[in-house]
C-alpha positions as CSV (number, residue, x, y, z in Angstrom):
1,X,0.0,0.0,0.0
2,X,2.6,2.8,1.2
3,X,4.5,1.8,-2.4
4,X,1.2,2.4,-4.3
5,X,1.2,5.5,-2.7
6,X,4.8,6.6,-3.7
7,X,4.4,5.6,-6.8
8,X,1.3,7.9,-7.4
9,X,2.9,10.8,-5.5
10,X,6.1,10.4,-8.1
11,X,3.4,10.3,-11.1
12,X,1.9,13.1,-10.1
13,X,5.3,15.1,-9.7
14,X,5.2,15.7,-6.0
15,X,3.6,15.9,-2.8
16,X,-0.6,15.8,-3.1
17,X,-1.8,19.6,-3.9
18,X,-3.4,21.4,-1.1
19,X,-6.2,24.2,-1.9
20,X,-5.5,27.4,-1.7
21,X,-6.4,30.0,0.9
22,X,-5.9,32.6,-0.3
23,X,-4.7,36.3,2.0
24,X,-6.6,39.0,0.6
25,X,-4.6,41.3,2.9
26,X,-1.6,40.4,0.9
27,X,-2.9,41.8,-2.4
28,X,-1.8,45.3,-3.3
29,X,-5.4,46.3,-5.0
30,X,-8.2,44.9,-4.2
31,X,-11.3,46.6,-5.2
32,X,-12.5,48.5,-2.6
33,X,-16.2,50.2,-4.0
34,X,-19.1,48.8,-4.9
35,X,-19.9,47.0,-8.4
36,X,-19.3,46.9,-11.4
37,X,-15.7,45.1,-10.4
38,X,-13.3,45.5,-13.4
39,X,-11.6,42.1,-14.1
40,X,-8.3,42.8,-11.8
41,X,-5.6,42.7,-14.5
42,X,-3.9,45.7,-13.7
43,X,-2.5,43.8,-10.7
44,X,-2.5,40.1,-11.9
45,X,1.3,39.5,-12.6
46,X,2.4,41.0,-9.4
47,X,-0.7,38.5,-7.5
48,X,0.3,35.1,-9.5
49,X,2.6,34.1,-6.3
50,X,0.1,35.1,-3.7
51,X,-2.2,33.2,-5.6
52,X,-0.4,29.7,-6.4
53,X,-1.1,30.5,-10.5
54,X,1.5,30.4,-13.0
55,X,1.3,32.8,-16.1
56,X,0.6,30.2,-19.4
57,X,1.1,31.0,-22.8
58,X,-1.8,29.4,-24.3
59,X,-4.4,27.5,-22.3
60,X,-3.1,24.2,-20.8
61,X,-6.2,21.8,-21.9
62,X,-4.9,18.5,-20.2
63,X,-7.0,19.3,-17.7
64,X,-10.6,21.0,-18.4
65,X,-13.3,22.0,-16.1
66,X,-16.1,24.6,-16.2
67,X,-18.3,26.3,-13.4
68,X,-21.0,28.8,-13.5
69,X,-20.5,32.0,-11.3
70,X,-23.7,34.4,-10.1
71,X,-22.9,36.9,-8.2
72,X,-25.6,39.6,-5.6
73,X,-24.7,42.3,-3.9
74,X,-27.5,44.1,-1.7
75,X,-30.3,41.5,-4.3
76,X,-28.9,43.3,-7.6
77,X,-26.4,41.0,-9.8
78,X,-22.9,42.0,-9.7
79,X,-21.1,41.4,-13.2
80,X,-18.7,38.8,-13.5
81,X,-16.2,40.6,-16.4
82,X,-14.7,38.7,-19.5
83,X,-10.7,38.8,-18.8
84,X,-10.5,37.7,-15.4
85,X,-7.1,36.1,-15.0
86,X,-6.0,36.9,-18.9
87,X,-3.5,39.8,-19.4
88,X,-0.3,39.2,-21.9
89,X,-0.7,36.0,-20.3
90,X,-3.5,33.2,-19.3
91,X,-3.7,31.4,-16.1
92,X,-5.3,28.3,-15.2
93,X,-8.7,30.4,-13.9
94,X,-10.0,32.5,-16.1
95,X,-13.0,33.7,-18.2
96,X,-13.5,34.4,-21.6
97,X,-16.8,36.4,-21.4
98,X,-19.0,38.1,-19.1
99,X,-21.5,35.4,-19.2
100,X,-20.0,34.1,-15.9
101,X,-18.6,31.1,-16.9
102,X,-15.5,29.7,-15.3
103,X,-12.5,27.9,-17.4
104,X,-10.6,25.8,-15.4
105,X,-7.6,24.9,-17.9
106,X,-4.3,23.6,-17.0
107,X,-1.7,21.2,-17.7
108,X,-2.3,18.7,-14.4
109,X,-5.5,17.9,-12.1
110,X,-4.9,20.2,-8.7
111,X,-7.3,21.9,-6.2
112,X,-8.8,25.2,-7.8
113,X,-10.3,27.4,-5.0
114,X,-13.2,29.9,-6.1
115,X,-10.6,32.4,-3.4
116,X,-7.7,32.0,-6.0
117,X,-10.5,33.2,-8.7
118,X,-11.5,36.1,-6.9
119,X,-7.8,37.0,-5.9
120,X,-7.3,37.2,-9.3
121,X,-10.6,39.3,-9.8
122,X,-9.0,41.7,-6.9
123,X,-12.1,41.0,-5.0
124,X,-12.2,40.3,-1.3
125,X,-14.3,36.7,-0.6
126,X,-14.3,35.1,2.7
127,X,-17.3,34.0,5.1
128,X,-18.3,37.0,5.6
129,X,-17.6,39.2,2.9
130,X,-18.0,39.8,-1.1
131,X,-15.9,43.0,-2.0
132,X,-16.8,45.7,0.6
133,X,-20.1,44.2,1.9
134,X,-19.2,42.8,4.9
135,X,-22.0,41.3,7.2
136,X,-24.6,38.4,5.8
137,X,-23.1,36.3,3.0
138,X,-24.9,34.0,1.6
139,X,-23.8,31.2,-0.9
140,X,-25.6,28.3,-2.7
141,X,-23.8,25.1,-5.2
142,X,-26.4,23.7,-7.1
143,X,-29.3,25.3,-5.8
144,X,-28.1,23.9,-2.1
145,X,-27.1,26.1,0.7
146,X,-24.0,26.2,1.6
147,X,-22.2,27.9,4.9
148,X,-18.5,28.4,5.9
149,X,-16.4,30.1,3.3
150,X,-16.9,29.8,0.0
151,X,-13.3,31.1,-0.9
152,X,-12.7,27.4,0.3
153,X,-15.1,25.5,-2.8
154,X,-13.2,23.5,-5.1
155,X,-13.7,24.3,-8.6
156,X,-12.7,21.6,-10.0
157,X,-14.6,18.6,-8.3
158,X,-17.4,18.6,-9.6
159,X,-17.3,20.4,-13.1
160,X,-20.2,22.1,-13.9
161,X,-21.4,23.3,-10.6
162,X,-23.7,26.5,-10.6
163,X,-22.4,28.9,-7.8
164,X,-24.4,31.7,-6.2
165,X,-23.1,34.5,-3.9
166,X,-25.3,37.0,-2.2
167,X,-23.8,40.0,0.5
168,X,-26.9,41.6,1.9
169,X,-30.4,40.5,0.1
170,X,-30.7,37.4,-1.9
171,X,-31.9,37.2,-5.3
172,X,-35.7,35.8,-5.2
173,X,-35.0,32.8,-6.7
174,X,-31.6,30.5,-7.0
175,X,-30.8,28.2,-10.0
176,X,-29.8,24.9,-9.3
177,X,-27.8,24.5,-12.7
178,X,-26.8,26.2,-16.0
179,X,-26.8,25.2,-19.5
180,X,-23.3,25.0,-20.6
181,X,-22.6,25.6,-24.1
182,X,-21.1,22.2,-26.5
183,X,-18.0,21.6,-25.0
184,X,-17.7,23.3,-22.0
């Protein structure tokens, strides 16, 4: 058993990965207003350590998952921008449009933390707060609620999950999925 394991650990090219948490006090810029967030990239290269991300020349597809993010902030939806994690470079989070869908593309299987997301958004996200709303945060995967902090969730396992966050008033209703185009 403990050779199994070794071998694994070799194969995979080190030590199991360990999600992220992710210091918001340690980014320079993090958006301090209310929404509309821009998509952070003004800071991005200088966060990539802070954050565990590497800057990619292209997107690394060996390994490809997608979530959906919504995002309330006192019961109106908060944009989530095209470019998030994409400057002169791409990292393994990112998105391509403002249709809140999250790529997940690298070149091995590790933990992806919805914290390393926003970090790279330049917006704060722990138990208790989404940006400058600090107080009630509410958070839902799949249409389940959820408590702790959602900086925590896993993006990767499962794909497809349908993530809501809510600082102050909740949106009247929350989806339990989204249609994901072909392919994603």
């Amino acid at each position: 058993m403990i050779a199994v394991v070794g071998i694994a650990i070799v194969l995979s090219g080190g030590a199991p990965a360990k999600p992220v948490r992710v210091d918001f006090a340690q980014l320079p810029a993090v958006q301090t207003g209310p929404p509309p967030w821009n998509n952070g990239v003004g800071e991005l290269q200088g966060d990539l350590a802070i954050l565990h991300l590497d800057p990619l020349a292209q997107e690394a597809l060996a390994f490809h998952v997608h979530d959906h993010l919504l995002v309330y902030a006192d019961g109106k939806r908060a944009a989530v921008p095209q470019g998030i994690g994409i400057s002169s470079f791409i990292t393994e989070l990112h998105t391509h449009a403002s249709d809140g869908v999250l790529h997940v593309e690298s070149a091995r299987s590790r933990p992806y933390t919805l914290g390393q997301f926003f970090g790279e958004w330049a917006v704060t996200l722990s138990a208790r707060c989404l940006g400058s709303y600090c107080g009630q945060l509410h958070w839902w995967v799949n249409g389940r609620a959820r408590s702790g902090n959602p900086a925590l969730l896993n993006l990767v396992k499962p794909a497809h999950q349908e993530i809501v966050l809510a600082a102050g008033k909740p949106p009247a209703k929350i989806p339990t999925s989204y249609h994901f185009s072909a392919g994603e």
